[in-house]
C-alpha positions as semicolon CSV with decimal commas, in nm:
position;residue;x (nm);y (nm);z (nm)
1;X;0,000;0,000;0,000
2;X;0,124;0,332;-0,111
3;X;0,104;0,557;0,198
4;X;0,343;0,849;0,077
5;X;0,275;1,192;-0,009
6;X;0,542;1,143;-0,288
7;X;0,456;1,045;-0,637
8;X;0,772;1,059;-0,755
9;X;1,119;1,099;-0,658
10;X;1,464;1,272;-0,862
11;X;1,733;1,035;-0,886
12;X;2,066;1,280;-0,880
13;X;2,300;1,040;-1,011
14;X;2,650;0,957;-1,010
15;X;2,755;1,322;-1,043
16;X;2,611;1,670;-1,116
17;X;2,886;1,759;-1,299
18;X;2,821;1,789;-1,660
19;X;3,165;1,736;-1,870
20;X;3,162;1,462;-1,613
21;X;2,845;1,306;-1,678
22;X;2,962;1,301;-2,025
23;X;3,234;1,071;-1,989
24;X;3,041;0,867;-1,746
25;X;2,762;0,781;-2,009
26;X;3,060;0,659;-2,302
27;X;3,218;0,439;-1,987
28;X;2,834;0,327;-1,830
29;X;2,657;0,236;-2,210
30;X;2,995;0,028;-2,346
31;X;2,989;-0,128;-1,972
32;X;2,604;-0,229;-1,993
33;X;2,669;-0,328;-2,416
34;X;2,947;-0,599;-2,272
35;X;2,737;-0,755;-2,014
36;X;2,405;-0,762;-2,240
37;X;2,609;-0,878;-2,519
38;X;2,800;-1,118;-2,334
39;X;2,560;-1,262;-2,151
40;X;2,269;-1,261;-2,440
41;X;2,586;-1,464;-2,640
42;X;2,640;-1,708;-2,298
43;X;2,239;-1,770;-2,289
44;X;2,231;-1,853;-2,715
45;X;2,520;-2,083;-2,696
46;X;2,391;-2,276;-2,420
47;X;2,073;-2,334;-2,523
48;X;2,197;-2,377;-2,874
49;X;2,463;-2,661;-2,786
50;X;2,317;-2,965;-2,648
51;X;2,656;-3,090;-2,524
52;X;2,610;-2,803;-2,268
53;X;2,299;-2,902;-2,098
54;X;2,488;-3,004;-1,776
55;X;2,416;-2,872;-1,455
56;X;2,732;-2,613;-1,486
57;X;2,613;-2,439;-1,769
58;X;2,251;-2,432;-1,657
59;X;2,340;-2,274;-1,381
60;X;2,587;-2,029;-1,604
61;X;2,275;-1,968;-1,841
62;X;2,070;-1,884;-1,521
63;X;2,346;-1,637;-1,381
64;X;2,361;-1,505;-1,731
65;X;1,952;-1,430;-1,754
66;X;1,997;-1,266;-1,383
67;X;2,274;-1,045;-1,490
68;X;2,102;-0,921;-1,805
69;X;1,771;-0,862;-1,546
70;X;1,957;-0,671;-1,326
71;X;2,165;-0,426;-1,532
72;X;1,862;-0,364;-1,775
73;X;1,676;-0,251;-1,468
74;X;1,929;-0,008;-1,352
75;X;2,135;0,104;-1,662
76;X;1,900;0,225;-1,873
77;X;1,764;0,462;-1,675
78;X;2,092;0,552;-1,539
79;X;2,207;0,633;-1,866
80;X;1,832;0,858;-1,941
81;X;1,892;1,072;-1,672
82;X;2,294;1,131;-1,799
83;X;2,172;1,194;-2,112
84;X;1,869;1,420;-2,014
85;X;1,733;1,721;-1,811
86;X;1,469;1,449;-1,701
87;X;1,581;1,331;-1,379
88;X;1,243;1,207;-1,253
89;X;1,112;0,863;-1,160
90;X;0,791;0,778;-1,055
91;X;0,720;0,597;-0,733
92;X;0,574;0,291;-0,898
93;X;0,854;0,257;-1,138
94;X;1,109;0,313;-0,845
95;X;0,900;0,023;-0,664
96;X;0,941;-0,200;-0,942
97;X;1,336;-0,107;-1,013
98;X;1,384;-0,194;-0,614
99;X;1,219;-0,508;-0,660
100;X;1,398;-0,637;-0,992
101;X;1,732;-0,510;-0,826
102;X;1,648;-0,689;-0,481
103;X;1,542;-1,040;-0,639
104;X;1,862;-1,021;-0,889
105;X;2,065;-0,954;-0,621
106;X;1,959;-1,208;-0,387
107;X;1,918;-1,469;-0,721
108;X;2,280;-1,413;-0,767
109;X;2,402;-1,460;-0,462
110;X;2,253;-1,801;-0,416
111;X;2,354;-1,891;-0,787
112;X;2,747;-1,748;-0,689
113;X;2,690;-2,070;-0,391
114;X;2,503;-2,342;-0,622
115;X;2,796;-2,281;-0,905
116;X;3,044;-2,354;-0,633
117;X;2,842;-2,640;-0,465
118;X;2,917;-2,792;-0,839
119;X;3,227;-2,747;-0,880
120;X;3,336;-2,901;-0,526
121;X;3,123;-3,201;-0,636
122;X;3,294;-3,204;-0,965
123;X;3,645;-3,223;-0,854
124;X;3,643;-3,368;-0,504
125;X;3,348;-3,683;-0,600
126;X;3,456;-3,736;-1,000
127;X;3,287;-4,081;-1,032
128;X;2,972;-3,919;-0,830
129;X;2,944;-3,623;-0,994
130;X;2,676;-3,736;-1,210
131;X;2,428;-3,893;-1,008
132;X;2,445;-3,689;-0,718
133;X;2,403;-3,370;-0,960
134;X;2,114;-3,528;-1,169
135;X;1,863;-3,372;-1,313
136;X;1,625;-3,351;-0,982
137;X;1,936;-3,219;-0,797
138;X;1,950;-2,936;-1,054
139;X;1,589;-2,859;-1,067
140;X;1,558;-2,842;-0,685
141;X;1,876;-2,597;-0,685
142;X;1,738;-2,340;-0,914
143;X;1,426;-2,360;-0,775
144;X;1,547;-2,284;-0,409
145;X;1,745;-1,986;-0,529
146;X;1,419;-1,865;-0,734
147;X;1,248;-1,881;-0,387
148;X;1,478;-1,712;-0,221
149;X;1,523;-1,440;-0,390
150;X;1,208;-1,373;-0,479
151;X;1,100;-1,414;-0,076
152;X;1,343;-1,143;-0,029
153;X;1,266;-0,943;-0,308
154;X;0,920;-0,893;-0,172
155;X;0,965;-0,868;0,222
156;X;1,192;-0,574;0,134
157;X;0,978;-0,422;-0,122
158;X;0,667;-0,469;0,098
159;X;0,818;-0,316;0,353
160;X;0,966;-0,046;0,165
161;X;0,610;0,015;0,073
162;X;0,502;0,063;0,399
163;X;0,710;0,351;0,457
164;X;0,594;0,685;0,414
165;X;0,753;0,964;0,189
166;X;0,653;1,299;0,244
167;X;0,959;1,466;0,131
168;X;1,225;1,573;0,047
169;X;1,194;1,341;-0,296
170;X;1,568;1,342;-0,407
171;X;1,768;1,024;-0,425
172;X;2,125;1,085;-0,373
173;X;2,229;0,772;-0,553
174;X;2,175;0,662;-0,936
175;X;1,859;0,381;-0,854
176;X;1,628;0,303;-0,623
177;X;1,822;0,078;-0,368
178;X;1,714;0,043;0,014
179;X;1,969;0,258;0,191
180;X;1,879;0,555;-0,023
181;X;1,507;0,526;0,019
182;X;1,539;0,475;0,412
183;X;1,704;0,749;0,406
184;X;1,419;0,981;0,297
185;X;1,125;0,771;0,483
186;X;0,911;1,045;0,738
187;X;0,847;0,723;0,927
188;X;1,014;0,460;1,112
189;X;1,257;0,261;0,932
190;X;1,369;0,002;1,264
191;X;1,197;-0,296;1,051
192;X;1,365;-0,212;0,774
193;X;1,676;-0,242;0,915
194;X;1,681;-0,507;1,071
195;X;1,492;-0,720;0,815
196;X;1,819;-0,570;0,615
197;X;2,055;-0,685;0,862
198;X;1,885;-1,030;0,913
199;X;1,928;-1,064;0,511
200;X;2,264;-0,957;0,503
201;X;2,345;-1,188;0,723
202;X;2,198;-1,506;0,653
203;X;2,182;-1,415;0,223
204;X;2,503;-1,203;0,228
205;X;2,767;-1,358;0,450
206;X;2,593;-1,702;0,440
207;X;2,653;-1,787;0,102
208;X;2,967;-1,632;0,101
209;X;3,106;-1,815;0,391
210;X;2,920;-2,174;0,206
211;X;3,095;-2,083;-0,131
212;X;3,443;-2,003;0,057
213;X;3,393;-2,359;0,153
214;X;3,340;-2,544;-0,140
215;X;3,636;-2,359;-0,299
216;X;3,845;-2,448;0,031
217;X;3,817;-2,845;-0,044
218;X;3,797;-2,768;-0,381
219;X;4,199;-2,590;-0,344
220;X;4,279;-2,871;-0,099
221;X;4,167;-3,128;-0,378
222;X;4,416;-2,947;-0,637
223;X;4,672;-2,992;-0,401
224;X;4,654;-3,334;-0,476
225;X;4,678;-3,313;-0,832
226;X;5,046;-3,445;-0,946
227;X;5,114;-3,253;-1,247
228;X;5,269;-2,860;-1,225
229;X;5,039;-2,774;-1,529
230;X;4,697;-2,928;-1,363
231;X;4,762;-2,722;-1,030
232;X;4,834;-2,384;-1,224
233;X;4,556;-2,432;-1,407
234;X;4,296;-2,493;-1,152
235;X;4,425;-2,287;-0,923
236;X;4,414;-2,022;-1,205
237;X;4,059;-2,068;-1,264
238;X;3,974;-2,090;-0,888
239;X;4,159;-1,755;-0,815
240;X;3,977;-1,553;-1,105
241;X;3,631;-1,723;-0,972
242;X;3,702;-1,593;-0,625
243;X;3,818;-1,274;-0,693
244;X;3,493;-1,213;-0,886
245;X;3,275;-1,354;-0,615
246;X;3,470;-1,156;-0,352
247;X;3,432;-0,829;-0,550
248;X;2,998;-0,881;-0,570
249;X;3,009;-1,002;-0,190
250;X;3,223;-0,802;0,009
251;X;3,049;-0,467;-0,144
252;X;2,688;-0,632;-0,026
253;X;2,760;-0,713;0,278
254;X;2,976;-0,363;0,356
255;X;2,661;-0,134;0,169
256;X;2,373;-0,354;0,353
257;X;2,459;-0,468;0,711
258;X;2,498;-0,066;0,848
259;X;2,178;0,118;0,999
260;X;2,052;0,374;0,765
261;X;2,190;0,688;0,939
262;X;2,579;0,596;0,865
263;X;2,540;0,587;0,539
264;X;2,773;0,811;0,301
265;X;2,629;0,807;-0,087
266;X;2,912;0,985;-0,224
267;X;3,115;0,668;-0,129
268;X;2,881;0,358;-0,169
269;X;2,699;0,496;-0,493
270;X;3,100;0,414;-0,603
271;X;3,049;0,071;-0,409
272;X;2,732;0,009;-0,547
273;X;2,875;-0,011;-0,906
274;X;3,066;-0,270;-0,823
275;X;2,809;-0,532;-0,728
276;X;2,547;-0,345;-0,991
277;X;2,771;-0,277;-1,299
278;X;3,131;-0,440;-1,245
279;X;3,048;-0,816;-1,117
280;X;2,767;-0,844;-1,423
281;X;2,994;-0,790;-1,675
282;X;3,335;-0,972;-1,530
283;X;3,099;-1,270;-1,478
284;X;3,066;-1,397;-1,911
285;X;3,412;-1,349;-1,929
286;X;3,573;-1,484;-1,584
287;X;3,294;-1,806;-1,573
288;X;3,230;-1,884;-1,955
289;X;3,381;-1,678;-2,220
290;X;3,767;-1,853;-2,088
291;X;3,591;-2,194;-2,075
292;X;3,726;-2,420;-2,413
293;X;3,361;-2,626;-2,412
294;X;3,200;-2,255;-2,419
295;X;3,458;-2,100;-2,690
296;X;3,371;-2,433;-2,918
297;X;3,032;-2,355;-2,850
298;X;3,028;-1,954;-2,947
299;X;3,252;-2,145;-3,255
300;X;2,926;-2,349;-3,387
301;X;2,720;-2,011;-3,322
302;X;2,883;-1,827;-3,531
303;X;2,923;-2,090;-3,795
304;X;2,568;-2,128;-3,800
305;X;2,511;-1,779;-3,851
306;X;2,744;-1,743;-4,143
307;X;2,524;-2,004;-4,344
């Protein structure tokens, strides 16, 4: 229910300075054309190959869709109000950007812990592998993080809606996230924060902590392997998968488990583009576009396309 004497609010953006702004659109539109490219070409080729409906690249072509949901919900607009006077946003479509944000954010997290959950299976239980990640085991994996995140997506939303906004209307930030919008409530935002705090806690550090694991006996596994070249490989693609799931977590959990009032938007709108803008588009080319099953694949793609 919409209790707010607000209709709409003014998102202010990265920056009011104009020359800047400038630059910031070139940087923000080739950043959002690389992860809707690269992502859109991750979803074709897996659905496209057959041999890559396995339970890794479903759950790549799943992070892929969440990535492309998430920066289409934010970028876009981001880029309208660079490119424009019009700075406005009304509160329905603020609602509805909060709530596509929230559930990709909480959809990727989970995924981030599921991809890892694989991998540790893969390399630590080899002859297992496939039937303990069958086709059920998939299913019921996907579907948990669809629950999830869409669970938190609306308890936050809901409550978000709850609040009332009587003014002022102007988001210091360049979308409608939580801290931001608690920011401006004229009414009590204790629920909020700890409902917050409760998420960032059990979503946030949770799966972080569970996919920390799975990479821990997946690194003690390597350290096993016999051959110079098999360690510097894996350990290769295990450093680049952590550094990329460190860069989305550690952001979250800083931005999300601090009350409302010590928040400074200058410095997390920065933050913010990491897990918003950076992570999406690292995430084709650290997860898939390096991967030689996903390069043959893009390969048959394109030779399709050429006849």
């Amino acid at each position: 229910m919409n209790n707010s004497i607000v209709t709409e609010f003014m998102i202010l953006g990265l920056t009011q300075n104009p020359e800047l702004q400038g630059v910031l659109f070139i940087v923000f539109l080739c950043i959002y054309l690389v992860a809707f490219f690269g992502n859109g070409l991750i979803i074709i080729v897996i659905i496209y190959n057959t041999t890559l409906h396995t339970p890794m690249y479903v759950f790549l072509l799943a992070l892929a869709i969440v990535d492309i949901i998430c920066t289409t919900s934010i970028i876009p607009k981001m880029l309208g109000t660079m490119l424009t006077s019009g700075k406005s946003i009304s509160y329905g479509s603020c609602m509805s950007q909060l709530f596509f944000f929230t559930w990709s954010l909480g959809a990727e997290m989970v995924l981030f812990t599921t991809m890892a959950y694989d991998r540790y299976v893969a390399i630590c239980f080899p002859l297992r592998y496939s039937t303990i990640m069958n086709h059920y085991m998939c299913v019921a994996l996907l579907s948990i993080a669809m629950v999830i995140a869409v669970t938190n997506s609306w308890v936050h939303t809901g409550l978000i809606l709850n609040l009332t906004f009587c003014g002022p209307n102007n988001i210091d930030h360049f979308f409608c996230e939580i801290p931001p919008l608690l920011s401006l409530s004229c009414s009590p935002v204790r629920i909020n924060e700890v409902m917050v705090y409760v998420a960032d806690i059990s979503l946030a550090i949770g799966d972080f902590s569970l996919t920390c694991l799975s990479y821990g006996f997946i690194i003690a596994a390597i350290l096993r392997i016999r051959t110079a070249e098999g360690k510097r490989k894996a350990f290769s693609t295990c450093s680049s998968h952590l550094i990329v799931v460190s860069l989305y977590y550690c952001p979250v959990i800083y931005t999300y488990i601090r009350p409302a009032s010590s928040y400074s938007f200058e410095r997390d709108k920065v933050i913010a583009a990491l897990y918003t803008l950076v992570t999406p588009t690292l995430n084709p080319i650290v997860y898939s576009l390096r991967n030689k099953e996903m390069q043959t694949g893009i390969q048959k793609v394109f030779a399709f396309l050429k006849h």
